[in-house]
FIKOLZA-1660 file (N, C-alpha, C; in steps of 0.1 Angstrom, whole numbers, plus 5000, padded with zeros to 4 digits):
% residues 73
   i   px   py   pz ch aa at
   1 1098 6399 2538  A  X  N
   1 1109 6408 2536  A  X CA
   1 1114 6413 2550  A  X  C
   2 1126 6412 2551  A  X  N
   2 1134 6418 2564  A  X CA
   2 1134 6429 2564  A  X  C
   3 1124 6437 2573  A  X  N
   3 1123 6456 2579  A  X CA
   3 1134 6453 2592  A  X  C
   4 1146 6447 2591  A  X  N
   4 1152 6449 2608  A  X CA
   4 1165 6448 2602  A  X  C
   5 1177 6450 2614  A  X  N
   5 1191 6447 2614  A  X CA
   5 1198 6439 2625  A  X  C
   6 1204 6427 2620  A  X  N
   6 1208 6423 2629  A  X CA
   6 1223 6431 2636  A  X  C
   7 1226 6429 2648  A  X  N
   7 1238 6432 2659  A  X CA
   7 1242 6443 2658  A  X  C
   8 1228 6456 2656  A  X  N
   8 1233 6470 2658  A  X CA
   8 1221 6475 2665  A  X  C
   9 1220 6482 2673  A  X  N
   9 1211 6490 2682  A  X CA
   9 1202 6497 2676  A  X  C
  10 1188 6504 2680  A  X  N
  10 1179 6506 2671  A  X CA
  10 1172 6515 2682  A  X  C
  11 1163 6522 2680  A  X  N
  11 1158 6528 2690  A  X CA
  11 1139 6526 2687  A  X  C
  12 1133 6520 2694  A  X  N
  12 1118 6517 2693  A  X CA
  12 1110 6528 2693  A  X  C
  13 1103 6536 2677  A  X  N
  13 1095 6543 2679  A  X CA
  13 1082 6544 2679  A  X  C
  14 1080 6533 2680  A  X  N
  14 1061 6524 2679  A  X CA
  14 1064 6508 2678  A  X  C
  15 1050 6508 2685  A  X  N
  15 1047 6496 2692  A  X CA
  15 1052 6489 2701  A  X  C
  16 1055 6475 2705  A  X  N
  16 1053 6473 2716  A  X CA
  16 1068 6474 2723  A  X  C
  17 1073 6480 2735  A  X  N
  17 1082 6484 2741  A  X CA
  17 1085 6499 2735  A  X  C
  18 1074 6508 2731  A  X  N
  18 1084 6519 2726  A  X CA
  18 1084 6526 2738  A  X  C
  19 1099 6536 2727  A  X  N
  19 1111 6543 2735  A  X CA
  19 1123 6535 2743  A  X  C
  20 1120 6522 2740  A  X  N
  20 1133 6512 2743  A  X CA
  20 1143 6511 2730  A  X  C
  21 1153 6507 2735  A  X  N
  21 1165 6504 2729  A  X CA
  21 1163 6489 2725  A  X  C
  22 1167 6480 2712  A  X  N
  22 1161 6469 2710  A  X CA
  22 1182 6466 2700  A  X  C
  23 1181 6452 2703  A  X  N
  23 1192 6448 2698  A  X CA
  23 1190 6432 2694  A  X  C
  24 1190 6426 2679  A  X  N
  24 1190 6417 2675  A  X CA
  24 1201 6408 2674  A  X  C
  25 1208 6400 2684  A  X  N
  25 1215 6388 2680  A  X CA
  25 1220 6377 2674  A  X  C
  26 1227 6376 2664  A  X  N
  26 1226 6362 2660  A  X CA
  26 1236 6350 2668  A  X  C
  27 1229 6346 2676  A  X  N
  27 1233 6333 2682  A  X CA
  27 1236 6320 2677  A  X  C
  28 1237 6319 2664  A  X  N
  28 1233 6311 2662  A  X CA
  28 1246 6296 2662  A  X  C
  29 1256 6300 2661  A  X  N
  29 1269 6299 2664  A  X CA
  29 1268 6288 2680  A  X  C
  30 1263 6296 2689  A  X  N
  30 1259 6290 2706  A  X CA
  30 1246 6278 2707  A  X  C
  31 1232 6285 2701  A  X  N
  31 1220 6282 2702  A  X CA
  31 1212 6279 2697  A  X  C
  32 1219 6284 2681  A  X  N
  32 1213 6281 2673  A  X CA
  32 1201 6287 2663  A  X  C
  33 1196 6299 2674  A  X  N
  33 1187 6309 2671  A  X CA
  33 1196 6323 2672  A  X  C
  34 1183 6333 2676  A  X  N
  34 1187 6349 2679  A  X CA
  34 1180 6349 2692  A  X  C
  35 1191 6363 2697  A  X  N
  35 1183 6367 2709  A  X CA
  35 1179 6378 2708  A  X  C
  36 1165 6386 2711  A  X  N
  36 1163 6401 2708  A  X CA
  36 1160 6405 2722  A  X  C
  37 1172 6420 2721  A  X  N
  37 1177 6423 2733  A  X CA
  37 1175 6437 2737  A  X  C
  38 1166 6439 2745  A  X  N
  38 1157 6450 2748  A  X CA
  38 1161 6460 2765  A  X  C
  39 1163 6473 2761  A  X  N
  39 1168 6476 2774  A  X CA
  39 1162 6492 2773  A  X  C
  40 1160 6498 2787  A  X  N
  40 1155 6515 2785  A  X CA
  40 1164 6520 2782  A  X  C
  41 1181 6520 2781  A  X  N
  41 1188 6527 2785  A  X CA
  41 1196 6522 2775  A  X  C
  42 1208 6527 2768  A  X  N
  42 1219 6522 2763  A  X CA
  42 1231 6520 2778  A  X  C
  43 1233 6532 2779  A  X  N
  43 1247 6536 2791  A  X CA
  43 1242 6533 2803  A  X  C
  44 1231 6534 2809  A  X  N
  44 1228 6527 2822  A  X CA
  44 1215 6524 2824  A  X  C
  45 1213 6513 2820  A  X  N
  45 1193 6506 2815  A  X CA
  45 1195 6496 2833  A  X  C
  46 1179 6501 2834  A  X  N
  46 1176 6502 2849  A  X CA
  46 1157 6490 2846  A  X  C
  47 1157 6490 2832  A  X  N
  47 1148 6479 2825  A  X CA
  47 1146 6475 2815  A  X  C
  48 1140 6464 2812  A  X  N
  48 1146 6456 2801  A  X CA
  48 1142 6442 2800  A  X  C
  49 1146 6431 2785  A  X  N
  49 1145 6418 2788  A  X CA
  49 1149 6411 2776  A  X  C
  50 1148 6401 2774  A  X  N
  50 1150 6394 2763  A  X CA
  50 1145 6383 2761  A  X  C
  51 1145 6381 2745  A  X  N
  51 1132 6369 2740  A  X CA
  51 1148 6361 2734  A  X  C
  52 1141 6349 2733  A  X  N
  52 1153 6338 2723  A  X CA
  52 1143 6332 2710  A  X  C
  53 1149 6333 2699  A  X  N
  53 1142 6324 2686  A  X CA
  53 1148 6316 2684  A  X  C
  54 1140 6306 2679  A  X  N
  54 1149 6295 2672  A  X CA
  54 1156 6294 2658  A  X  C
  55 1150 6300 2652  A  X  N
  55 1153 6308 2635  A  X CA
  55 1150 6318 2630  A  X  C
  56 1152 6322 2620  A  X  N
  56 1150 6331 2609  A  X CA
  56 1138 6342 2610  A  X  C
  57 1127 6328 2603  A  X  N
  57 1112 6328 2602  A  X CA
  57 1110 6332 2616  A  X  C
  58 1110 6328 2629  A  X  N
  58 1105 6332 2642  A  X CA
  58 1109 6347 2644  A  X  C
  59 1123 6351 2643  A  X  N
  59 1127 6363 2643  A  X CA
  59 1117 6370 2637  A  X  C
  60 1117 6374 2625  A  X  N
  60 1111 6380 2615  A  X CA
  60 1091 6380 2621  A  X  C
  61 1084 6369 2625  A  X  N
  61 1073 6369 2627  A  X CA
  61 1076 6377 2643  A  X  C
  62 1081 6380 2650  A  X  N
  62 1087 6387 2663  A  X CA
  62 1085 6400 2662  A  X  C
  63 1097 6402 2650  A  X  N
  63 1094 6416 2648  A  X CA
  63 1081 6419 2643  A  X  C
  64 1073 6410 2634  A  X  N
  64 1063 6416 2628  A  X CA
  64 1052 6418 2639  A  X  C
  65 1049 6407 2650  A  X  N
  65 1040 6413 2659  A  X CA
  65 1048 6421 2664  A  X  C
  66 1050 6424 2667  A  X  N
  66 1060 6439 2673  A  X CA
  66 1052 6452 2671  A  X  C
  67 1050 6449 2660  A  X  N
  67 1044 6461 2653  A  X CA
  67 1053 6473 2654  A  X  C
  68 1066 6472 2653  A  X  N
  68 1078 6479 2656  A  X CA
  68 1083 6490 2642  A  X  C
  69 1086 6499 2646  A  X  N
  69 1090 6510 2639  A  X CA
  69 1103 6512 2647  A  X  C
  70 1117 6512 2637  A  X  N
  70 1129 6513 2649  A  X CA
  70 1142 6526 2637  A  X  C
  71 1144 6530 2645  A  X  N
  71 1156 6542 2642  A  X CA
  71 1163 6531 2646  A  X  C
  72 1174 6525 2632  A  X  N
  72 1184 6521 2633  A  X CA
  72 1194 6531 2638  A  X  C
  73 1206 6528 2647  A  X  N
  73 1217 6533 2653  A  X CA
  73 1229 6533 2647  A  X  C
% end
C-alpha cells in the first residue's frame, strides 16, 4: 500500500533524514523511474541529495526502509 505522494513536498518527521524536506518525482517520462528529492531547506537548502528508482516497487520499498513519517505539504 502507498503511505507517500508523488510531486508535492512533505516534511520528514521520523526516520532517516528527519526534519528534511523530501520531494517525490515521477520521471518517468525522461528515465523511466522517480527521483526522491531531499533538501534542509525549501527557500534556501544549504543540504541535501537525491536517490533515482527505476519503478514503482523500488520507490515504495525506499520509502519503506525510510522508515519515514512525512507531513504532507
Amino acid at each position: 500500500m502507498k503511505s507517500f505522494e508523488l510531486e508535492r513536498h512533505g516534511r520528514i518527521l521520523e526516520g532517516f533524514y528527519e526534519g528534511y524536506f523530501v520531494k517525490l518525482h515521477d520521471d518517468s517520462e525522461n528515465t523511466g523511474g522517480f527521483y526522491i528529492l531531499i533538501v534542509d531547506d525549501l527557500v534556501s537548502p544549504t543540504d541535501g541529495g537525491d536517490y533515482w528508482v527505476k519503478d514503482m516497487a523500488e520507490l515504495e520499498l525506499f520509502v519503506d526502509s525510510s522508515r519515514w513519517k512525512v507531513k504532507w505539504l
